[in-house]
NUTIBA-78749 format. One line per 2 residues: their letters; for each residue x negated, y negated, z negated of N, C-alpha, C, O. Coordinates in pm, whole numbers, always signed. Layout:
N
a = X:Y:Z:X:Y:Z:X:Y:Z:X:Y:Z | ... $
***
This chain:
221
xx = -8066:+6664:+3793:-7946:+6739:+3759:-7954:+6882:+3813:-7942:+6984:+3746 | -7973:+6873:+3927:-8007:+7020:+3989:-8116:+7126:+3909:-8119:+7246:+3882 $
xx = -8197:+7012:+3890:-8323:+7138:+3821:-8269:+7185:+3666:-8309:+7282:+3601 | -8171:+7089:+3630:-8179:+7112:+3494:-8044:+7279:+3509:-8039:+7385:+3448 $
xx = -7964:+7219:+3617:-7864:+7348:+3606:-7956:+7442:+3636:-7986:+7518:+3544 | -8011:+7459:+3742:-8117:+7546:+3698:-8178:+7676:+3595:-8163:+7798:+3586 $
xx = -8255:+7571:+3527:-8312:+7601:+3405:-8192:+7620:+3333:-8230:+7649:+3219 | -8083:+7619:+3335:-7987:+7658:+3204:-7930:+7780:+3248:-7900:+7862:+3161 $
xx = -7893:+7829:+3455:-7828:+7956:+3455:-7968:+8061:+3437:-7961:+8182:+3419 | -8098:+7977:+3449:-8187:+8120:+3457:-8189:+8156:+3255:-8197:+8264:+3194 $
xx = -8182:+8058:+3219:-8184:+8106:+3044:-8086:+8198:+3015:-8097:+8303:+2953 | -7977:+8145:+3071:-7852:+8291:+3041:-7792:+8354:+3086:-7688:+8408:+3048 $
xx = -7889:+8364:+3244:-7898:+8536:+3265:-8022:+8598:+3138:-8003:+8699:+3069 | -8116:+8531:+3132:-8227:+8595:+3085:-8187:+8632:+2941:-8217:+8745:+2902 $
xx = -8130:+8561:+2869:-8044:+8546:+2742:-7955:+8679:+2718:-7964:+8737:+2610 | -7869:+8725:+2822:-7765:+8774:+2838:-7860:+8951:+2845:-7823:+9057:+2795 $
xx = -7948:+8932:+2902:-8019:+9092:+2961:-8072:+9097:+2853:-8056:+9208:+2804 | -8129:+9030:+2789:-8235:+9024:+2680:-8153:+9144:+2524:-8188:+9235:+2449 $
xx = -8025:+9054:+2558:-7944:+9086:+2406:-7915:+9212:+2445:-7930:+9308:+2370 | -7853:+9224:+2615:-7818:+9390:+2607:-7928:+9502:+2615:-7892:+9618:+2593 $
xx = -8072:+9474:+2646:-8163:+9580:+2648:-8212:+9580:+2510:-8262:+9684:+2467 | -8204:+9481:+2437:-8232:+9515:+2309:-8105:+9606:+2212:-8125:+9690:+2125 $
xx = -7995:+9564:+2255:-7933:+9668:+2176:-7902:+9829:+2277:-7822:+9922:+2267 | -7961:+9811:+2327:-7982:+9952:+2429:-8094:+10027:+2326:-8075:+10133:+2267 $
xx = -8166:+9977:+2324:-8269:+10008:+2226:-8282:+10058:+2087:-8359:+10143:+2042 | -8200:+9996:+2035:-8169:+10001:+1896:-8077:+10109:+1879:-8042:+10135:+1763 $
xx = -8013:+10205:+2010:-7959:+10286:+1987:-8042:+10421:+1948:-8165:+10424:+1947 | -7959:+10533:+1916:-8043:+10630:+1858:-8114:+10683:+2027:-8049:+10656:+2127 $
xx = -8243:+10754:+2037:-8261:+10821:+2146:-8177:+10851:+2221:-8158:+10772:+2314 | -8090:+10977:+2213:-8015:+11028:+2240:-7894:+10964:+2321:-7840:+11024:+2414 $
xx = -7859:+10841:+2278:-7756:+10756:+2332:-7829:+10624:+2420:-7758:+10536:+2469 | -7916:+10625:+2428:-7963:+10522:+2510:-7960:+10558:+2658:-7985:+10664:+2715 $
xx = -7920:+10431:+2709:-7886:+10423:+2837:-8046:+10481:+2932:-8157:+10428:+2928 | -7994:+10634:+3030:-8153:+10642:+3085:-8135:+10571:+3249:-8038:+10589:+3323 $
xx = -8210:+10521:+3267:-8290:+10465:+3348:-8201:+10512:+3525:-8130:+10462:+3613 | -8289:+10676:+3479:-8268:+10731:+3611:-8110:+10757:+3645:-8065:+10763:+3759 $
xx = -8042:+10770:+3534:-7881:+10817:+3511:-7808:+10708:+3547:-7705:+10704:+3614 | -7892:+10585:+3477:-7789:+10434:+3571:-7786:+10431:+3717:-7691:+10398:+3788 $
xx = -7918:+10475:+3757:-7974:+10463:+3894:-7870:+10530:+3974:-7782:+10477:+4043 | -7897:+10674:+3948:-7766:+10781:+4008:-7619:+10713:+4020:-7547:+10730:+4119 $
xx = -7575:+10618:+3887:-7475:+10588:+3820:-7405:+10506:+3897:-7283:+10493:+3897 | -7500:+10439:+3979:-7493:+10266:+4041:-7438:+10320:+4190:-7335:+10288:+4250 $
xx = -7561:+10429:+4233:-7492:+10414:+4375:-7388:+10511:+4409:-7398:+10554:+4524 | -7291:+10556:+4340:-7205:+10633:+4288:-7038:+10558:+4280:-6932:+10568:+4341 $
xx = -7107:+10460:+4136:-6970:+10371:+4123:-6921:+10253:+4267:-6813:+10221:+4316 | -7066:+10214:+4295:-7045:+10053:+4354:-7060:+10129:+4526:-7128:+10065:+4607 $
xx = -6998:+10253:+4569:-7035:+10313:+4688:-6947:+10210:+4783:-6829:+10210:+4751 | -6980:+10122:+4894:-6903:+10041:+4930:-6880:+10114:+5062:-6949:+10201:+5116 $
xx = -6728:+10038:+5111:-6677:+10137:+5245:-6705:+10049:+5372:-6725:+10088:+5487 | -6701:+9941:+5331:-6764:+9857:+5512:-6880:+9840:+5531:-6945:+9828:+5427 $
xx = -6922:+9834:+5601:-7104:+9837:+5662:-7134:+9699:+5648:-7250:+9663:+5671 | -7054:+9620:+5617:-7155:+9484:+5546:-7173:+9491:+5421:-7256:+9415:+5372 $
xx = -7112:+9569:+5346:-7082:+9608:+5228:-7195:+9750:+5180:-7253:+9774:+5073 | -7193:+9800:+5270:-7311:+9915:+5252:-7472:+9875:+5306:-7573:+9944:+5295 $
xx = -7456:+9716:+5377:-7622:+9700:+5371:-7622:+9619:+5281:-7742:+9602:+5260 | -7551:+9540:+5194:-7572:+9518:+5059:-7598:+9573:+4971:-7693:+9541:+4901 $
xx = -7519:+9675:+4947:-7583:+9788:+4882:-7689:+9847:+4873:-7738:+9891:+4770 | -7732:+9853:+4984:-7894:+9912:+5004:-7969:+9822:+4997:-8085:+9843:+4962 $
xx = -7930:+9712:+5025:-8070:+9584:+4979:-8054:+9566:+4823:-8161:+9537:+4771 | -7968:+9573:+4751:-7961:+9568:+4569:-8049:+9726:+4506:-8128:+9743:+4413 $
xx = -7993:+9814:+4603:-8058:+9943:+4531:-8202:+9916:+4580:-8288:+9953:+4500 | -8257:+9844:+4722:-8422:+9848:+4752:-8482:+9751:+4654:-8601:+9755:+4624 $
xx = -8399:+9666:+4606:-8447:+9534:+4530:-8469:+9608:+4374:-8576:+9601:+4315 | -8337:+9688:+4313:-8378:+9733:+4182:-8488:+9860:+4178:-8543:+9884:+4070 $
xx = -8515:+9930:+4282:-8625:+10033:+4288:-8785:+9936:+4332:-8890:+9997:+4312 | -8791:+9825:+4376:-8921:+9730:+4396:-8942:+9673:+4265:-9050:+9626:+4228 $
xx = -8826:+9678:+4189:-8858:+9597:+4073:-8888:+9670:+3942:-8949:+9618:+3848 | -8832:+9822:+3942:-8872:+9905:+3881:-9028:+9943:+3880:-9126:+9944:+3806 $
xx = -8986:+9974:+4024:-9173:+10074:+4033:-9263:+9938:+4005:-9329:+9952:+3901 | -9287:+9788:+4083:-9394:+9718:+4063:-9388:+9700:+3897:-9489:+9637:+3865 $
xx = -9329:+9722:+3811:-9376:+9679:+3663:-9370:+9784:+3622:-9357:+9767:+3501 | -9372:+9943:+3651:-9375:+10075:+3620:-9302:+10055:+3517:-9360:+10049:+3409 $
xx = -9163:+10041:+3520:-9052:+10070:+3397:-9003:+10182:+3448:-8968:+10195:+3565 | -8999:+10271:+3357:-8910:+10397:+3359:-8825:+10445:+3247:-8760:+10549:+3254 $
xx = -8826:+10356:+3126:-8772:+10375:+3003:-8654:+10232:+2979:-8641:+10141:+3060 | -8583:+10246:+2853:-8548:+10112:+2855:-8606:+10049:+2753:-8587:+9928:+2741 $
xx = -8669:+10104:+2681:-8799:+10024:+2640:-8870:+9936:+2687:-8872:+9818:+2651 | -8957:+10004:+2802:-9034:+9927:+2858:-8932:+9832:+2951:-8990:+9731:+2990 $
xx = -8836:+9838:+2980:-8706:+9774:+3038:-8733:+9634:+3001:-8761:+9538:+3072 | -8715:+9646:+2843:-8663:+9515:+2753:-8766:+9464:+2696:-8748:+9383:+2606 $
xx = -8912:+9505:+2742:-9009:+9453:+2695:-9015:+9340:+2786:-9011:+9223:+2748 | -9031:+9399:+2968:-9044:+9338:+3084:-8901:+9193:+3031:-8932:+9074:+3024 $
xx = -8827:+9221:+3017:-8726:+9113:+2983:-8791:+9030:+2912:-8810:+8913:+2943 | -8829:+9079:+2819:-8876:+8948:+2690:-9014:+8879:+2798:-9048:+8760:+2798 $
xx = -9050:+8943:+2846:-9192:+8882:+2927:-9150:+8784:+3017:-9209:+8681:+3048 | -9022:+8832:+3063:-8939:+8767:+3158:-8922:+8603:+3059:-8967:+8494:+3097 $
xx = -8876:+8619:+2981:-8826:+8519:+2882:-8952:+8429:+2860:-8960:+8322:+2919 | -9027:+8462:+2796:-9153:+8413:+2794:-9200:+8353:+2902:-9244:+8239:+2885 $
xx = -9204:+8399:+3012:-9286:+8315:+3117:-9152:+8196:+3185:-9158:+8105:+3267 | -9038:+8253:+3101:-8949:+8122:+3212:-8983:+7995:+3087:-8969:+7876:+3116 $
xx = -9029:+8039:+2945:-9013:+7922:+2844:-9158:+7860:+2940:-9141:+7745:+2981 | -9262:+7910:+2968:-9389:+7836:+3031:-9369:+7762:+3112:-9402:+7644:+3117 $
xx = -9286:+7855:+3220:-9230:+7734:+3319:-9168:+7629:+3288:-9195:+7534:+3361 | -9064:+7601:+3175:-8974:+7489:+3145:-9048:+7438:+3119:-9058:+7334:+3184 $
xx = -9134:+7455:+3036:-9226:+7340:+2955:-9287:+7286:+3038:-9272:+7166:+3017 | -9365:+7305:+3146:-9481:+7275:+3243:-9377:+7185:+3367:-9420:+7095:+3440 $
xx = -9234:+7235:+3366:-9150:+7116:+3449:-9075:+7043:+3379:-9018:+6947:+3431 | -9060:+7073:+3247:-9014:+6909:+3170:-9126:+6804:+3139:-9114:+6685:+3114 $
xx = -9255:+6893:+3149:-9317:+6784:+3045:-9380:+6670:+3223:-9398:+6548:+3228 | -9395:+6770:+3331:-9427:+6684:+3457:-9308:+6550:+3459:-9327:+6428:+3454 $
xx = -9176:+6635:+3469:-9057:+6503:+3502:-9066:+6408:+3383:-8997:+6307:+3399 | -9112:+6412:+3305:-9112:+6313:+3172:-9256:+6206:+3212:-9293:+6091:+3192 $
xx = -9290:+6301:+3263:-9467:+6203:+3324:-9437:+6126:+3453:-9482:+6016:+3484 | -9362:+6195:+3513:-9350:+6090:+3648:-9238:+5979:+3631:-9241:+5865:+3678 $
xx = -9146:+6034:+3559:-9055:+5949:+3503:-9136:+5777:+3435:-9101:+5661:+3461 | -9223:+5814:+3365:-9334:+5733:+3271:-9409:+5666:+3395:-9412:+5543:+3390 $
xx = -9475:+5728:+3512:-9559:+5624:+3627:-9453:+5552:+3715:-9469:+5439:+3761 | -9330:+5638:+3736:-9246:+5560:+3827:-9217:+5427:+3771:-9236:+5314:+3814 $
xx = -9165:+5473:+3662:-9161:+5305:+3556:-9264:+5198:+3597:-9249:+5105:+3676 | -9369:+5232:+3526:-9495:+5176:+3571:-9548:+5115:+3728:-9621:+5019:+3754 $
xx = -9487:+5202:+3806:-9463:+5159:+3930:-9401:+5045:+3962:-9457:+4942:+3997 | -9262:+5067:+3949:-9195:+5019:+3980:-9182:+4833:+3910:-9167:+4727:+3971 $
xx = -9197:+4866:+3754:-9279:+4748:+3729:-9361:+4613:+3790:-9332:+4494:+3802 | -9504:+4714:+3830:-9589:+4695:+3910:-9514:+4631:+4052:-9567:+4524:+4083 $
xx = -9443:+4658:+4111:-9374:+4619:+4254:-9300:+4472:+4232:-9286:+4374:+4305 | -9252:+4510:+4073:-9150:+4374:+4067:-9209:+4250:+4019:-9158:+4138:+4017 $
xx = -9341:+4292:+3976:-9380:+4168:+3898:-9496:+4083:+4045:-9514:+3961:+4057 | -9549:+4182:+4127:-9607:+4166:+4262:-9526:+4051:+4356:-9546:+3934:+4389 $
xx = -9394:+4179:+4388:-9334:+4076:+4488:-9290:+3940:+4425:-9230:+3855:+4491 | -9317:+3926:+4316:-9253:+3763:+4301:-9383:+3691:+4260:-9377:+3569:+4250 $
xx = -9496:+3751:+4237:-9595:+3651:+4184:-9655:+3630:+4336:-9720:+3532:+4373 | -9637:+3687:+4377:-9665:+3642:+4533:-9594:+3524:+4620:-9658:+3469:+4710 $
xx = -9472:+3491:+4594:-9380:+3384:+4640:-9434:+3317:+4488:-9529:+3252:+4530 | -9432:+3299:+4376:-9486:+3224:+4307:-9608:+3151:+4404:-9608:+3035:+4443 $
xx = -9678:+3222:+4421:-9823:+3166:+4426:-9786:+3025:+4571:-9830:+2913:+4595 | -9712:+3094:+4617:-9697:+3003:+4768:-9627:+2880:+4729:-9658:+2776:+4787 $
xx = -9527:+2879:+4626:-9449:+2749:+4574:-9543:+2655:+4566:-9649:+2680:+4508 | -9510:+2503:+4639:-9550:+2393:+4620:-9503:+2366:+4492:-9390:+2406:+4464 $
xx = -9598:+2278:+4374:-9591:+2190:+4214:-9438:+2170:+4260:-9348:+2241:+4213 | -9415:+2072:+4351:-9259:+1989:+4378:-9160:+2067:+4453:-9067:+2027:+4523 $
xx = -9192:+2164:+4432:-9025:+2271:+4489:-9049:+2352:+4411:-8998:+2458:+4448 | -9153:+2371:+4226:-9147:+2482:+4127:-9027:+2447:+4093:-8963:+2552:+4079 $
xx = -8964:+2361:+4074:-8843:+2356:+3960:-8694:+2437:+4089:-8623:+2537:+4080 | -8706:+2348:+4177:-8653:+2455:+4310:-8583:+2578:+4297:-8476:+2629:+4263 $
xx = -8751:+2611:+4364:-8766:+2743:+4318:-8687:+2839:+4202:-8592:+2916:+4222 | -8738:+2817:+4107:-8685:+2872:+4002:-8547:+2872:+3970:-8504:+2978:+3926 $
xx = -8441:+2745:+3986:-8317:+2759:+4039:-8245:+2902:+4138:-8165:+2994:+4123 | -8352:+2836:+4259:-8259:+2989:+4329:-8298:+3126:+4292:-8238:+3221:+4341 $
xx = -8394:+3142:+4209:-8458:+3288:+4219:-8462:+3317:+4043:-8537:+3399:+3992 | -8347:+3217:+3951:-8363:+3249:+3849:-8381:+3383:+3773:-8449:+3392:+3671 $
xx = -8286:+3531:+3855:-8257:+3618:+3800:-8380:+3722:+3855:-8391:+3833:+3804 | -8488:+3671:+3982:-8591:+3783:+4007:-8700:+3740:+3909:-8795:+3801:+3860 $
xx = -8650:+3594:+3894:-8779:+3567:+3746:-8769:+3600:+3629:-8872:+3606:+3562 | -8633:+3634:+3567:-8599:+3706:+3450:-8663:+3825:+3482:-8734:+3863:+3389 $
xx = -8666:+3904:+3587:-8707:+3994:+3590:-8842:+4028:+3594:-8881:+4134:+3544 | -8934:+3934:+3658:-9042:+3902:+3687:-9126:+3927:+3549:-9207:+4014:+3515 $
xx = -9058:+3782:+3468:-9127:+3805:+3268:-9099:+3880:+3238:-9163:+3900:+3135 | -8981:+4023:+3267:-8993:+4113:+3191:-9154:+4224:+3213:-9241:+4281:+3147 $
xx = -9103:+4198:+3370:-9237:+4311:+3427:-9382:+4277:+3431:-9475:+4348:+3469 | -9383:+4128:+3375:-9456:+4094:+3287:-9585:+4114:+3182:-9705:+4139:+3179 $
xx = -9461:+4083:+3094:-9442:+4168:+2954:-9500:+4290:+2955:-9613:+4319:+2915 | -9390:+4382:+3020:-9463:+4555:+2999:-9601:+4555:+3071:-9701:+4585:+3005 $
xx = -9613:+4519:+3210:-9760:+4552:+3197:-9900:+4482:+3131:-10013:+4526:+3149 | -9869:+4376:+3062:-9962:+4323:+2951:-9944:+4424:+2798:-10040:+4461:+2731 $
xx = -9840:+4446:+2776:-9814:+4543:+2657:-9907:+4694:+2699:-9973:+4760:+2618 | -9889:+4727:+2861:-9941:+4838:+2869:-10107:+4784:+2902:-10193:+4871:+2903 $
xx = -10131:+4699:+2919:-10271:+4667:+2906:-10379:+4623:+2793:-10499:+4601:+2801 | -10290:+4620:+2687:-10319:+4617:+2571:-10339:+4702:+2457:-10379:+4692:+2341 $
xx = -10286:+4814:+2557:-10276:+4927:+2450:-10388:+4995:+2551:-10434:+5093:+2494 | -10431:+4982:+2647:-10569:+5027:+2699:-10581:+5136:+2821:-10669:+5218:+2842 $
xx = -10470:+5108:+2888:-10394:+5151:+2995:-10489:+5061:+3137:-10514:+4940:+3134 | -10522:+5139:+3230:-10545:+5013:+3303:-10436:+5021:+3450:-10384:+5123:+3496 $
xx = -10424:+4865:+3507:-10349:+4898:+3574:-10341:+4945:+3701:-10398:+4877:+3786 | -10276:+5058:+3741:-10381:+5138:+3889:-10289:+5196:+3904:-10255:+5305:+3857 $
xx = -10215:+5094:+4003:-10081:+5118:+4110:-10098:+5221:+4165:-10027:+5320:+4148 | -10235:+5211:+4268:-10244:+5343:+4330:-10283:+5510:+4288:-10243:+5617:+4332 $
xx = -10352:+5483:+4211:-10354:+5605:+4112:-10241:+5710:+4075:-10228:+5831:+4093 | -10133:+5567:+3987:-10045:+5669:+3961:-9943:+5748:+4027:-9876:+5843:+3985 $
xx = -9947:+5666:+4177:-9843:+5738:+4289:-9956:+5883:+4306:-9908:+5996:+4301 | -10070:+5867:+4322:-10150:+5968:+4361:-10123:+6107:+4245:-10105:+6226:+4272 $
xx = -10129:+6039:+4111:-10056:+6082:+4022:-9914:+6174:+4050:-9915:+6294:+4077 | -9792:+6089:+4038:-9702:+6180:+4041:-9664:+6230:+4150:-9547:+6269:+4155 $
xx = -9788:+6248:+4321:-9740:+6284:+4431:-9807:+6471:+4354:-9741:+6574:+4368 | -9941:+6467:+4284:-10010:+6586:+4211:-9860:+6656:+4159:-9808:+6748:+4223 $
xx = -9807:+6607:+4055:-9722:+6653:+3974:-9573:+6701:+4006:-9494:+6774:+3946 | -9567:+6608:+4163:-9414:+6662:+4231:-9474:+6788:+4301:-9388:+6869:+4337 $
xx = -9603:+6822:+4328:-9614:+6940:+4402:-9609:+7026:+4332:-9564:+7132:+4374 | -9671:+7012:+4141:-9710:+7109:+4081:-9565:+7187:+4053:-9545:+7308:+4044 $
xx = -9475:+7082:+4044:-9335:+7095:+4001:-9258:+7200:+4047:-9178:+7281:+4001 | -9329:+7163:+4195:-9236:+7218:+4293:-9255:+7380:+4309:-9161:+7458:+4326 $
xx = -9418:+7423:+4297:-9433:+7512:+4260:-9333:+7631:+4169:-9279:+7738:+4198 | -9344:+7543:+4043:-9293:+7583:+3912:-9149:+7617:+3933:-9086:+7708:+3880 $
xx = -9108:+7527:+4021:-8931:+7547:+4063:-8897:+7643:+4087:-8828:+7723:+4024 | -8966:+7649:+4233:-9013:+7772:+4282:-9026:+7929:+4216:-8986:+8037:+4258 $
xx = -9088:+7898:+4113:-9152:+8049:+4045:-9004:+8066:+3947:-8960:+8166:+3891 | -8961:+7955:+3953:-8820:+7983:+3847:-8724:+8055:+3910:-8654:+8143:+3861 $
xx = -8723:+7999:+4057:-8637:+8067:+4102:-8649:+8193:+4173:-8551:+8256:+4212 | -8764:+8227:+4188:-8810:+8382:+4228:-8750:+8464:+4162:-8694:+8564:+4206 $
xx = -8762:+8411:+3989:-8704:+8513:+3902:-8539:+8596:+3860:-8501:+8674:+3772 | -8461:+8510:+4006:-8352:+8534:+4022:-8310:+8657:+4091:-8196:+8696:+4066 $
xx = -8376:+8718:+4167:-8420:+8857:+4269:-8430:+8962:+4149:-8352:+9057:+4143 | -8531:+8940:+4055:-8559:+9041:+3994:-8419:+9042:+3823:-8401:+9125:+3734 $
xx = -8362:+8926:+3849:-8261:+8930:+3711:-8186:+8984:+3780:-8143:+9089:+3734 | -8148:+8954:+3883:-7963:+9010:+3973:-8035:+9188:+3970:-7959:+9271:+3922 $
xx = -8144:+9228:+4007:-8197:+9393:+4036:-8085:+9417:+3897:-7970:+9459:+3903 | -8173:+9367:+3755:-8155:+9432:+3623:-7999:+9407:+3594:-7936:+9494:+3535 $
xx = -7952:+9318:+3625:-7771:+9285:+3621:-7732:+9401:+3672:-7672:+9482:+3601 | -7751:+9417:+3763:-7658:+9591:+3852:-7701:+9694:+3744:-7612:+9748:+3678 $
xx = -7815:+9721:+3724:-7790:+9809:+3595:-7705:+9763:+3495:-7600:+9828:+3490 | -7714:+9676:+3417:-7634:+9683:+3275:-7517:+9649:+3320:-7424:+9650:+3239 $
xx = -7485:+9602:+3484:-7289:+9647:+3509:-7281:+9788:+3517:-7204:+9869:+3467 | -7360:+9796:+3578:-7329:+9971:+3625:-7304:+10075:+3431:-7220:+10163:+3411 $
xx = -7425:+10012:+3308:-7379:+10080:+3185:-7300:+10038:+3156:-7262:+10093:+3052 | -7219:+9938:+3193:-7061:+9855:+3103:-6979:+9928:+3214:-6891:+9988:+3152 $
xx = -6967:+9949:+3320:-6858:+10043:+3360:-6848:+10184:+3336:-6751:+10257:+3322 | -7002:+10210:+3335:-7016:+10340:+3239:-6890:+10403:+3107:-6792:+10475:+3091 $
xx = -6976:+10318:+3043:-6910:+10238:+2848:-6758:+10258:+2883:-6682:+10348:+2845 | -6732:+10145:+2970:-6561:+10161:+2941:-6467:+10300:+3024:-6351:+10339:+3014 $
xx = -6562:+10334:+3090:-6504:+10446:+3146:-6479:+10571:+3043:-6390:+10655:+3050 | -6576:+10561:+2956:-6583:+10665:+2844:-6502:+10642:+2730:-6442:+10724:+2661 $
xx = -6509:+10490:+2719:-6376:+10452:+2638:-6259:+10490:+2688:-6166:+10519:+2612 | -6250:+10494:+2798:-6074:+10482:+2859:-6056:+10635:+2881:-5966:+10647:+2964 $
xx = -6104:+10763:+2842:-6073:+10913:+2863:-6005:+10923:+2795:-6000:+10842:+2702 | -5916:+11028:+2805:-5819:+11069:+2676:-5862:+11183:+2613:-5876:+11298:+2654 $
xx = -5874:+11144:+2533:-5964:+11243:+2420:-5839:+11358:+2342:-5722:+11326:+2320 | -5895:+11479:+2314:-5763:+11593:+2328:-5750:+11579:+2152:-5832:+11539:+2069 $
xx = -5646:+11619:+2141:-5585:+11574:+2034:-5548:+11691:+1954:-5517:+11790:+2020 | -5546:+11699:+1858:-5501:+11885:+1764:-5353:+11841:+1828:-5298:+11738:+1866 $
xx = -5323:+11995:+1816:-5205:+11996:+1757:-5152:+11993:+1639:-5217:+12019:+1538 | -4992:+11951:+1640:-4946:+11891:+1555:-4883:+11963:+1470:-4779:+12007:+1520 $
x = -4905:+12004:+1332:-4854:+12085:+1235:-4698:+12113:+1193:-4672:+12191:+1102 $
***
């Protein structure tokens, strides 16, 4: 649940920057949002008056100038390219941590299987002929369970699977690290979305500030 909220607020921030640097873009030259003018723009509007408030400030403005200069954006072009790249590498990541949790999901099964059909063929094996019927009385419902787990691992041995308990923990212990990685790299990308957020607040307070002037009016005939 966690990973999946996740993966859904990093899509729409990424979603959200994506749509506004592209229509930043699509504007004529002339009207496109510059770079250096937001920059000026930002520490201007958002000037904060308490000193916990002003080393925030300076850690958002050190964070959007690290994130500028390391991908040498100076346009908003190259802005909204870095976005789409942004986009792109978070679709790599999803894929590479859904398709792991769908795999470990698949050995844990298998596992777990494996455990249930063990611990009871093991007290099977110890039953005396003249306490099987017994037996099976008190433990009717771990033996329902037993033929099921059964079942699946003859079905999965038939289809040419072999069965290797230990393997597949070795298995998805590989795949929780790779995961974890991947989590990881997802969430790095939160530093560098919040940098680009302070810009496109800083052009929407811009925007409405220019909306909200009062524009001079002829006089009236």
């Amino acid at each position: 649940a966690a990973d999946n909220k996740l993966l859904k607020e990093i899509k729409a921030r990424i979603t959200r920057l994506y749509r506004w640097s592209k229509a930043e873009t699509e504007k004529p030259q002339t009207q496109q949002s510059s770079l250096t003018a937001l920059w000026e723009a930002q520490q201007q509007l958002n000037a904060p008056r308490t000193r916990t408030g002003k080393i925030r400030a300076l850690q958002e403005s050190a964070a959007l100038f690290s994130f500028l200069q390391a991908n040498g954006i100076q346009s908003m072009q190259q802005l909204h390219e870095k976005i789409a790249d942004m986009n792109s590498h978070y679709y790599d990541l999803r894929g590479k941590i859904v398709k792991a949790e769908r795999r470990i999901a698949t050995l844990t099964e298998r596992g777990e299987m494996w455990e249930q059909y063990k611990s009871i063929h093991k007290q099977l094996a110890k039953v005396k002929p003249e306490k099987r019927e017994q037996f099976e009385q008190r433990h009717s419902r771990e033996l329902i369970l037993y033929d099921a787990a059964a079942r699946y691992l003859k079905e999965l041995k038939d289809s040419g699977e072999a069965i290797t308990p230990k393997a597949w923990q070795r298995e998805i212990d590989q795949l929780a690290a790779g995961k974890q990685a991947d989590t990881l790299a997802m969430k790095s990308m939160r530093k560098d979305l919040k940098a680009v957020e302070q810009l496109r607040k800083t052009a929407e307070q811009l925007s409405r500030q220019e909306r909200d002037k009062p524009h001079d009016r002829e006089p009236d005939r």
